[in-house]
C-alpha positions in Angstrom: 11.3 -40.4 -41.5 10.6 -42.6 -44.5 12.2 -42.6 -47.1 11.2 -41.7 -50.6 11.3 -45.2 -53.2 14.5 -43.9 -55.1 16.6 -43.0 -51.6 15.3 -46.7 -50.5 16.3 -48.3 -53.7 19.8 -46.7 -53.4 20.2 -47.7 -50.1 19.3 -51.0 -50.7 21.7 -51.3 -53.7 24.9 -50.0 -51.6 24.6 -52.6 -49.1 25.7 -50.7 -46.5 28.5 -49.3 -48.0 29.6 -45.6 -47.2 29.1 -42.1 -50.5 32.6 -40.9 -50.2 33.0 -37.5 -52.2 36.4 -37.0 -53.7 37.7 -33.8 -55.4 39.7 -30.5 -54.9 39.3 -27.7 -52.4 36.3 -25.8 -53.4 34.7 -28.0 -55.2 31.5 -28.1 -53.0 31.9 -31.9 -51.3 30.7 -30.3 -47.5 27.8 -28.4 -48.9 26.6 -31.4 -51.4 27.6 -33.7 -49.3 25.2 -32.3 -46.2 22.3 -32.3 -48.1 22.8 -35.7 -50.3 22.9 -37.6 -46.7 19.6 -35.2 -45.9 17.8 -36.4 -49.1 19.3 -40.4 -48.1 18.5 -40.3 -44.4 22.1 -40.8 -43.5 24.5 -39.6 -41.2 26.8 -36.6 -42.8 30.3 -36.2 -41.7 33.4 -34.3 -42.8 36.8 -35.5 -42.0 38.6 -32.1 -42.3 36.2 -30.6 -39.4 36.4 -34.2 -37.1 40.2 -34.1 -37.6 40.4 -30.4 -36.4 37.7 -31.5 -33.5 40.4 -34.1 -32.7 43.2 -31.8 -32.4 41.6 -28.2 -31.3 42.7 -26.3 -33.6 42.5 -25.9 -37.6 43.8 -27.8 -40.8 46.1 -24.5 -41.0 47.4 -24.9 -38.1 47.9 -28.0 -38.3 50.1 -27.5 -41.4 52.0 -24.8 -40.1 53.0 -26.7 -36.5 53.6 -30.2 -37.9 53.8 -30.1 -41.7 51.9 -31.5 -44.5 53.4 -35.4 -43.8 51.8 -35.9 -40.5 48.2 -34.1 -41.4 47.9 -37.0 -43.9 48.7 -39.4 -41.8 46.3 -38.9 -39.1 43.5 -37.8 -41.7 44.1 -41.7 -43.8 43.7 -43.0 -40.4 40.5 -40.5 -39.4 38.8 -41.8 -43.3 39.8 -45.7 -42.3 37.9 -45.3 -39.1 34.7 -43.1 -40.7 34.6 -46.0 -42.8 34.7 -49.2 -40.0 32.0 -47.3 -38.0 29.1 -46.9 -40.1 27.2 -46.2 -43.3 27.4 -42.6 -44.1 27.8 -39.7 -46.2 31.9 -38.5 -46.0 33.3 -35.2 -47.8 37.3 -36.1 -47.4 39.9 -33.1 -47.9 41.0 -32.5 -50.9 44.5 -34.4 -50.9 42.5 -37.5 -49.0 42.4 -39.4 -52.1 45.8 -38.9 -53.6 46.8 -41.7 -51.3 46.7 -45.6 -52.6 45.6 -46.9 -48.9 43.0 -44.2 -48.7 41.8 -45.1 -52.3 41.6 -49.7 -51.4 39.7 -48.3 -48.1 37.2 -46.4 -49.9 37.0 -48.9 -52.5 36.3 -52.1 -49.7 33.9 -49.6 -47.9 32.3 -47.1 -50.2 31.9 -45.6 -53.3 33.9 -42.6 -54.3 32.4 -39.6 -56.4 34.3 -37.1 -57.9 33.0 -33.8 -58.2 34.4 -32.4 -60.7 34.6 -28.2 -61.2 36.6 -25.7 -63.3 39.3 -23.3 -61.9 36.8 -20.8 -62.4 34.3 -22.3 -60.2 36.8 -23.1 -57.8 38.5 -19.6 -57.6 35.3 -18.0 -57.8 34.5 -20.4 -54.1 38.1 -19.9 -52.7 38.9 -16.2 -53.1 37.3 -14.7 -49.7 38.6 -17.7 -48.0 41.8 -17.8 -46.5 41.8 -21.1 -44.5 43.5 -23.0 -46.8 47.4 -23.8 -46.5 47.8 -25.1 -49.9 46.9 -21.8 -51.6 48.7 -20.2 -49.3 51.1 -18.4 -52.2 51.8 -15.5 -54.7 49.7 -16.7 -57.1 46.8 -18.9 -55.6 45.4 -19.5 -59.1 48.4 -20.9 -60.9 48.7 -22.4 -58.0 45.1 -24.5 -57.8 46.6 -25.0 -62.1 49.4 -27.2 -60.7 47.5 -29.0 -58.4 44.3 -29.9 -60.6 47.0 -31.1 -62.9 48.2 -33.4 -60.6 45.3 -34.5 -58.5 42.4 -34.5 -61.7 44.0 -38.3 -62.9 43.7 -39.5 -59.3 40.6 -38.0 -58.9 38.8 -39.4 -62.1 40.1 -43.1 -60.7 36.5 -42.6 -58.5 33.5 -45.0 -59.4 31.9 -41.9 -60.6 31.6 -38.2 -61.2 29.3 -35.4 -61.7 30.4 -31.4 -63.0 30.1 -29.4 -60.1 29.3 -26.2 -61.6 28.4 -22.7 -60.3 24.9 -23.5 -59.5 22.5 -25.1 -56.6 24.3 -27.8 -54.9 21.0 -29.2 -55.0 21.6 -29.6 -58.8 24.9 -31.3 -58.2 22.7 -33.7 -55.5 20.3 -34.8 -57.8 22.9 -35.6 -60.2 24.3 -38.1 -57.8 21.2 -39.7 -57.0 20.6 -40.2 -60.7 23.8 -41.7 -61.1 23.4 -43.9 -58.0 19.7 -45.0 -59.0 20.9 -46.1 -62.6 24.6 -46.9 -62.4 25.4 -48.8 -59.0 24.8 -52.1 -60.3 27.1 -51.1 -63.5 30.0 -51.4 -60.8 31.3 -55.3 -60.6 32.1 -55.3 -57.2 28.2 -54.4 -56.2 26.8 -56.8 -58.8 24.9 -59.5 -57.5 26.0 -63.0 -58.7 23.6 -63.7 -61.2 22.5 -67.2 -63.3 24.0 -67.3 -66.6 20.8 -66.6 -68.5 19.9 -64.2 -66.3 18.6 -60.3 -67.4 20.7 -56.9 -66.7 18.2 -54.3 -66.5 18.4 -50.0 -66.7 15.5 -48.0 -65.3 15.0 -44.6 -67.3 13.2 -42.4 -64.9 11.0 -40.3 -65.8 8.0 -38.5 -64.1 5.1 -40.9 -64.9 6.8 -42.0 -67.7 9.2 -44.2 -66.7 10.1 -47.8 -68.2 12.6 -50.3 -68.2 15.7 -51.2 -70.1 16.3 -55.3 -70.3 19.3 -56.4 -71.7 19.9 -60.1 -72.4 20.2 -62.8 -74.5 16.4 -64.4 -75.9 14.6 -61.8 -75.4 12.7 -61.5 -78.8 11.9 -64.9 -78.4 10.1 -63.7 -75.1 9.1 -60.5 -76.0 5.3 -61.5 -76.4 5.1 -62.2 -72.8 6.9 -58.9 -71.9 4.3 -56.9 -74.2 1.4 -58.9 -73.0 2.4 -57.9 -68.8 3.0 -54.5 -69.9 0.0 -53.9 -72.3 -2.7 -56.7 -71.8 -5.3 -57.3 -74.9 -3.4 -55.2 -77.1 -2.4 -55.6 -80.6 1.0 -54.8 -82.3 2.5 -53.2 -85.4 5.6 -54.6 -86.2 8.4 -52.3 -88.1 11.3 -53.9 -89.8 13.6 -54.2 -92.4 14.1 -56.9 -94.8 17.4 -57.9 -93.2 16.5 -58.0 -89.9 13.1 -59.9 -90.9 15.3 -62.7 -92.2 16.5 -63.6 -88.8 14.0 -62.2 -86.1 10.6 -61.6 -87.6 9.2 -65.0 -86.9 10.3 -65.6 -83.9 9.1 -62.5 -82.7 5.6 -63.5 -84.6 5.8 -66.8 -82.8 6.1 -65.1 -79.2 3.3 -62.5 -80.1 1.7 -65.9 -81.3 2.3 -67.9 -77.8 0.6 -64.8 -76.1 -2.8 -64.4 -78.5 -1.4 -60.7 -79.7 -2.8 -59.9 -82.8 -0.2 -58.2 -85.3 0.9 -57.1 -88.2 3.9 -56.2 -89.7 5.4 -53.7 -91.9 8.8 -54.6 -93.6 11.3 -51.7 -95.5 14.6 -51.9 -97.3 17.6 -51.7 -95.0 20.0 -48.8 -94.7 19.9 -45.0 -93.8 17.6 -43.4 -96.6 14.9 -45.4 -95.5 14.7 -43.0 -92.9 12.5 -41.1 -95.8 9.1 -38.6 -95.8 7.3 -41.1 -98.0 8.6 -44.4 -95.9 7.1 -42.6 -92.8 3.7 -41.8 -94.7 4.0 -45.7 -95.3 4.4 -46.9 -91.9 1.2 -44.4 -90.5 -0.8 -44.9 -93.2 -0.2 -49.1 -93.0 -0.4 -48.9 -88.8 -4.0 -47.1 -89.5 -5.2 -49.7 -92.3 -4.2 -52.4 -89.6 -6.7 -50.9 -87.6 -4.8 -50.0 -85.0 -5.8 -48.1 -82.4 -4.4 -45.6 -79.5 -3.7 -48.1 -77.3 -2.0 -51.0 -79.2 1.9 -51.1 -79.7 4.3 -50.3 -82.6 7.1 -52.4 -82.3 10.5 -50.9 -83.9 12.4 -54.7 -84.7 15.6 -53.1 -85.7 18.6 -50.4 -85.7 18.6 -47.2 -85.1 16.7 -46.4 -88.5 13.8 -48.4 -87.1 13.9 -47.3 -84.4 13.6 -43.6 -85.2 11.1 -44.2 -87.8 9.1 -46.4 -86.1 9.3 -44.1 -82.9 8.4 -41.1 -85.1 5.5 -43.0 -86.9 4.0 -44.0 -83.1 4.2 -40.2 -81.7 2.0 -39.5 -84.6 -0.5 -42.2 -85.2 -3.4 -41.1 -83.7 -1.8 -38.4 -81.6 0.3 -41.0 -80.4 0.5 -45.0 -79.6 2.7 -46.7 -77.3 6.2 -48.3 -78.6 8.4 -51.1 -77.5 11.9 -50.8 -79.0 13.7 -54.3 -80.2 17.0 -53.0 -80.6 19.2 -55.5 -83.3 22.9 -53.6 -83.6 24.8 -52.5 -81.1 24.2 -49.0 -81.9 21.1 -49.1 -80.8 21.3 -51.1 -77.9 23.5 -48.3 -76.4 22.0 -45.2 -77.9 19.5 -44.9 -80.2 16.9 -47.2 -78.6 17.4 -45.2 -75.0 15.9 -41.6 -74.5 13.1 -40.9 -77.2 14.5 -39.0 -79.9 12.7 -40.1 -82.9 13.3 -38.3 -86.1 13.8 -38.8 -89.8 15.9 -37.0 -92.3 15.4 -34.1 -94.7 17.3 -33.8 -97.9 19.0 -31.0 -96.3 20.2 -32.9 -93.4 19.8 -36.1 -90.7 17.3 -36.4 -88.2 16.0 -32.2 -88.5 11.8 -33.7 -88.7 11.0 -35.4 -85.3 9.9 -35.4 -81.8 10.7 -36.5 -78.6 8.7 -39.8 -77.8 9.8 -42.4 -75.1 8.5 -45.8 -75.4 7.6 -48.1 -73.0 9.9 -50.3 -72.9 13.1 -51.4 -75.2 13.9 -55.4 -75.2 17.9 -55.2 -76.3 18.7 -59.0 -77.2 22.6 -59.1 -77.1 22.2 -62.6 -79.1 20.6 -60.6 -81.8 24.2 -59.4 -82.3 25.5 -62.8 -82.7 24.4 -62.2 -86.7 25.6 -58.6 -87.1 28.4 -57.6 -89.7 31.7 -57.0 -87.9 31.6 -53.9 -89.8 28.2 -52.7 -87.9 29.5 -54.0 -84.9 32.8 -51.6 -85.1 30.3 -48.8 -85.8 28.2 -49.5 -82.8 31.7 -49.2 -80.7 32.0 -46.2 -82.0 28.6 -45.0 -79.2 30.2 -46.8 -76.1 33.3 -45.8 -76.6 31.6 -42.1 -76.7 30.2 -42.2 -73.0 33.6 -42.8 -71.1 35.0 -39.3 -73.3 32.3 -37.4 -72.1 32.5 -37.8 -68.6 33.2 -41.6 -67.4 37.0 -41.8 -67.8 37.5 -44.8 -65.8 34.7 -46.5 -68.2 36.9 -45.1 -70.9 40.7 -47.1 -69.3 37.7 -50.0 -68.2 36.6 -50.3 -72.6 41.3 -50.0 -73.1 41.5 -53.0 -71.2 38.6 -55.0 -71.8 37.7 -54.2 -75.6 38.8 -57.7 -77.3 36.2 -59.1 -74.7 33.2 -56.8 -75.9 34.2 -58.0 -79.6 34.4 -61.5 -78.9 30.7 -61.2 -77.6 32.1 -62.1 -74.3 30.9 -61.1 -70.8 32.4 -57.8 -71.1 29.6 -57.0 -74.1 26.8 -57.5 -71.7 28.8 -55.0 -69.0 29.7 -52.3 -71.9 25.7 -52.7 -72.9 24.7 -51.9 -69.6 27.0 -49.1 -69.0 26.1 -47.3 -71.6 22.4 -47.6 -70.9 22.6 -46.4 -67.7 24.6 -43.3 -68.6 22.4 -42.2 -71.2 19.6 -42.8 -68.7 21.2 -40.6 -66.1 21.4 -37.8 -68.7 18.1 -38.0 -70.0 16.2 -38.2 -66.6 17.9 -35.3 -65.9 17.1 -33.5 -69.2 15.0 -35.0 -71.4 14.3 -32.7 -74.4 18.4 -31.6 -74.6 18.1 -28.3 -73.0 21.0 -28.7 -71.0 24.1 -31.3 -71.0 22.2 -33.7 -72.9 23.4 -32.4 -75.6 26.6 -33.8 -74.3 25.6 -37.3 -75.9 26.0 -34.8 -79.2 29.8 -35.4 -78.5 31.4 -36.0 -82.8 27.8 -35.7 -84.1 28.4 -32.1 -85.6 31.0 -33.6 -87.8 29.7 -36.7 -88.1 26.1 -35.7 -89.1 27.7 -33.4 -92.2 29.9 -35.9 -93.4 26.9 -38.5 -93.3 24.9 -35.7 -95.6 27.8 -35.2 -97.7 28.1 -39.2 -98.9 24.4 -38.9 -99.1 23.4 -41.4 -96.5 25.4 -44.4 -98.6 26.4 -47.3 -96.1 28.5 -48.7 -98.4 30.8 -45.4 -98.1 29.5 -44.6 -94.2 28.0 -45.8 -91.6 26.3 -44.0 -88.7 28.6 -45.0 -86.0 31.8 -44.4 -88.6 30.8 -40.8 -88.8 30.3 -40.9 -84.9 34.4 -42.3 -84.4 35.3 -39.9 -87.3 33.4 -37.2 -85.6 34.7 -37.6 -81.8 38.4 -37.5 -83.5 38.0 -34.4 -84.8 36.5 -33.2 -82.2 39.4 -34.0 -80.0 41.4 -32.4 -82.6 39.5 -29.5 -82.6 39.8 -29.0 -79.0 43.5 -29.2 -79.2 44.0 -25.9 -81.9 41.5 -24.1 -79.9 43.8 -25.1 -76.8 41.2 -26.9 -74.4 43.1 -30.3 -74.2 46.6 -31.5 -74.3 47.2 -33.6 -77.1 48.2 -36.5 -75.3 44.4 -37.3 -74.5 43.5 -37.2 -78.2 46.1 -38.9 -79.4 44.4 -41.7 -76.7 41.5 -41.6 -77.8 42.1 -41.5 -81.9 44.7 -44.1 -81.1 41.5 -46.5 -79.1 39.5 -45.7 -82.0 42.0 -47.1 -85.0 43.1 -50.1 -82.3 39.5 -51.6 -82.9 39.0 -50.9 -86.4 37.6 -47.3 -87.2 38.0 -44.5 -89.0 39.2 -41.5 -87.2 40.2 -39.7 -90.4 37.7 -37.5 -92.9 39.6 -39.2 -95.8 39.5 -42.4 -94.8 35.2 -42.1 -96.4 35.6 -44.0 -99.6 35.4 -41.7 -102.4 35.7 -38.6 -100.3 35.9 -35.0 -103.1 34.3 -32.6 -100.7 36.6 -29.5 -99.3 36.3 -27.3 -95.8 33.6 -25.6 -97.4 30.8 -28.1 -98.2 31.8 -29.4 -95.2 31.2 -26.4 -93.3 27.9 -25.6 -95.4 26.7 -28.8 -94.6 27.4 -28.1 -90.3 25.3 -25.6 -90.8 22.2 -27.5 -91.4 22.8 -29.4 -87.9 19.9 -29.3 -85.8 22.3 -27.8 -83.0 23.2 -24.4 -84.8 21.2 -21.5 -82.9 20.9 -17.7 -84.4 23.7 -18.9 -87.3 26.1 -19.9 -85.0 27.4 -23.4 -84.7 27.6 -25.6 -81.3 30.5 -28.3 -80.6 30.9 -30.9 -78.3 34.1 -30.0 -77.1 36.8 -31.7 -74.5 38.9 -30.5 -71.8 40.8 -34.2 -71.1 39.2 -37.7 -71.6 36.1 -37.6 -69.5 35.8 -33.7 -69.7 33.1 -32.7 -72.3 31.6 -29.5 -72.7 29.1 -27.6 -74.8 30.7 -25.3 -76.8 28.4 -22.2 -78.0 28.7 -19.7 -80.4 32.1 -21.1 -82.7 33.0 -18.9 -85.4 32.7 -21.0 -88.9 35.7 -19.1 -89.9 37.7 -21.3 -87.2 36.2 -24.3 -88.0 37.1 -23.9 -91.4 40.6 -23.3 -90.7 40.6 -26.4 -88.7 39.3 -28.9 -91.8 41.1 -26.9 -94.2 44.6 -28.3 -92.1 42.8 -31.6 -90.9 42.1 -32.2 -94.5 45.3 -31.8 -95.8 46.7 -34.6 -93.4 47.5 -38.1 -94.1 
């Protein structure tokens, strides 16, 4: 049977390497696991049912005739062998992975995925079951407690993980072949030794829609080739901002130039409240007296203001023109730039008038960062930090150890880039309009969006990505009172955040007056809230997000009103 292109790209990029699903008793690996092999045109085996094959008779039996000890050691030796033999898709037992040895194998020969599910879920799997030894006890539940406690840390040391929640498996499948599609080549040991001046690229997938991700240095001084290959005989509209036209715009020109592109260009003040109703009636009204037409470009050369203006601008221009993003900060190299929100802000908030618009390409030029403040750079951090909380937590220990690296512009930038584009590019081909965990990316925005309104959009008292670092403290705060996380994981993360630079602290915001309350009021204005009631991006552990519906304002104000009053 052929294989569909994805399956064959994935295959391709493994190299022959083995899918090893890690994770606790219930948490679905045989049943995902049969039909991820299914949708890869692999073999599917499961090394609990060939070790019982081997030894006639079951894992319980097993335990009960020659202990725990000696299962483990003939089931490390069953996994080494699966591994030796073949490419293939593996569900291992749910202690499998708890071992070091087990864990090198598996790294030499696969990749592990982790899939990750609640006690809920899991009790809610387990209860008719009575095959397993481990829960063989009083209270099975507090039981399954202990041993997610102890097992989860091991567990997240996988190369990746998906929620396996109670749904379809064949949800928790396409999640993995998402992940594989986008992220593989994220992993050093499957990177292909590449020429120093070489592109990374992300693919976004999405149904006819679909466009690439290049990261790299030079690439604005090459982007008129890669607008002319992907839109021949068009002309371009070029959005900017005064400080970014200082440095980029005439190279840009001059590439545009080299490739007979017509343009023109449209440059605004820097900063947040350009992000205005009257500088969006600007950039239409000046795209249309350019004599633009459907199928020429806008070009956002820019942050994340650009972009979003310029992306908003192009999903209205004549009912819509294609857009290339030139991402210039790290912000919006490894957010904003990625996934087609477009929006600008209201007086009563950030970002509530917009659409969802994907361009057709995004060009993000990592020696374009070369000339950005250290101050903007620290806010950018701020984003890629963000993706290993929300459910990468080996990215997260990856950014602990390798941080001074991604500041010193060093080969660890280009990695941290790349990483964060293919999360976000996982999330939004799998929900592109936020209708489900995209609104995971959300994670600090709740606070950070208010406190942004309350300064009034002023950079010179906070930046985007300041309120994002401020915002994903409190939140980890927050989760604490409400007793979701231990405080030992926020205390790690607030702790990351101040080792590089940021706020983590409401009144660390340079002239900050405001109380609970106009804090509060100003939550309420956040594009999340539903029927009056507020939504949080909440944390179980580092790499443990989860939507939070329906929070009382009463307990949120409680929580500032004590936040607040700290040092």
């Amino acid at each position: 049977m052929d294989r569909d292109p994805r399956a064959s790209r994935i295959i391709g990029a493994l190299g022959g390497r083995s899918i090893v699903l890690v994770g606790i008793m219930g948490s679905g690996k045989t049943s995902v696991g049969k039909r991820l092999a299914v949708r890869l045109g692999l073999d599917f085996v499961d090394a609990d049912a060939e070790i019982e094959a081997a030894a006639g008779m079951t894992i319980s039996e097993i335990f009960a005739r020659d202990g725990e000890a000696y299962f483990r050691a003939g089931e490390r030796r069953v996994i080494a062998r699966m591994l030796e033999e073949r490419q293939r898709v593996v569900a291992t037992g749910g202690g499998a992975y708890m071992h070091e040895q087990t864990r090198v194998n598996i790294a030499q020969s696969g990749i592990a995925i982790w899939l990750d599910a609640q006690i809920e879920v899991l009790m809610k799997r387990l209860r008719k079951r009575t095959n397993r030894p481990l829960l063989q006890s009083a209270d099975p539940e507090n039981t399954m407690r202990k041993l997610m406690e102890i097992r989860n840390p091991i567990y997240a040391q996988a190369d990746f993980s998906v929620i396996s929640g109670d749904g379809p498996h064949d949800l928790v499948v396409e999640q993995i072949l998402e992940i594989l599609d986008s992220r593989l080549d994220s992993l050093p040991r499957l990177a292909a030794q590449k020429p120093e001046n070489a592109q990374a690229s992300v693919r976004v997938s999405l149904a006819g829609r679909e466009y690439d991700i290049l990261i790299g240095r030079n690439l604005i001084t090459g982007a008129g080739a890669n607008i002319a290959a992907l839109a021949p005989k068009s002309s371009c509209a070029i959005v900017t901002d005064e400080n970014v036209a200082r440095h980029y715009l005439e190279p840009l020109k001059a590439s545009l130039d080299r490739e007979n592109i017509r343009h023109s260009e449209i440059v605004l003040p820097p900063g947040e409240s350009t992000k205005s109703i009257d500088n969006y009636a600007r950039v239409c009204n000046e795209i249309i007296a350019a004599k633009m037409e459907r199928g020429d470009i806008v070009v956002a050369l820019g942050g994340g203001v650009i972009g979003d203006l310029a992306g908003f601008a192009a999903s209205s221009v004549r009912r819509g023109m294609r857009f290339v993003q030139i991402p210039t900060t790290l912000l919006s190299q490894v957010d904003s730039s990625v996934g087609g929100k477009t929006a600008i802000n209201s007086p009563y908030g950030k970002n509530l008038i917009g659409a969802f618009y994907q361009p057709s390409l995004v060009l993000a030029d990592t020696g374009a960062l070369d000339t950005l403040p250290d101050r903007e750079f620290r806010a950018g951090y701020a984003e890629v930090m963000k993706y290993g909380v929300i459910d990468d937590p080996a990215f997260f220990s990856w950014l602990e150890s390798n941080w001074r690296d991604v500041f010193d512009r060093g080969p660890a930038l280009t990695e941290a880039i790349r990483k964060s584009c293919a999360a976000k590019a996982a999330v939004v081909a799998r929900d592109e309009t936020e209708q489900g965990d995209r609104a995971l990316l959300n994670l600090g925005h709740t606070f950070g969006h208010a406190l942004e309104s309350l300064t009034h959009f002023d950079n010179t008292r906070l930046v985007h990505g300041e309120g994002v670092a401020i915002g994903v403290a409190c939140a980890m705060r927050f989760s604490v009172q409400l007793g979701h996380m231990q405080g030992q994981d926020a205390s790690r993360v607030e702790g990351h955040l101040r080792t590089v630079g940021l706020p983590t602290r409401i009144q660390e915001i340079a002239g900050w007056t405001d109380g609970p309350d106009e804090v509060l009021k100003s939550m309420y204005q956040d594009k999340k809230v539903s029927r009056g009631a507020l939504t949080f991006i909440l944390a179980r552990g580092i790499g443990q997000s989860f939507i939070a519906r329906g929070i009382e304002g009463s307990l949120v104000r409680e929580f500032l009103a004590a936040d607040l009053q700290m040092a």
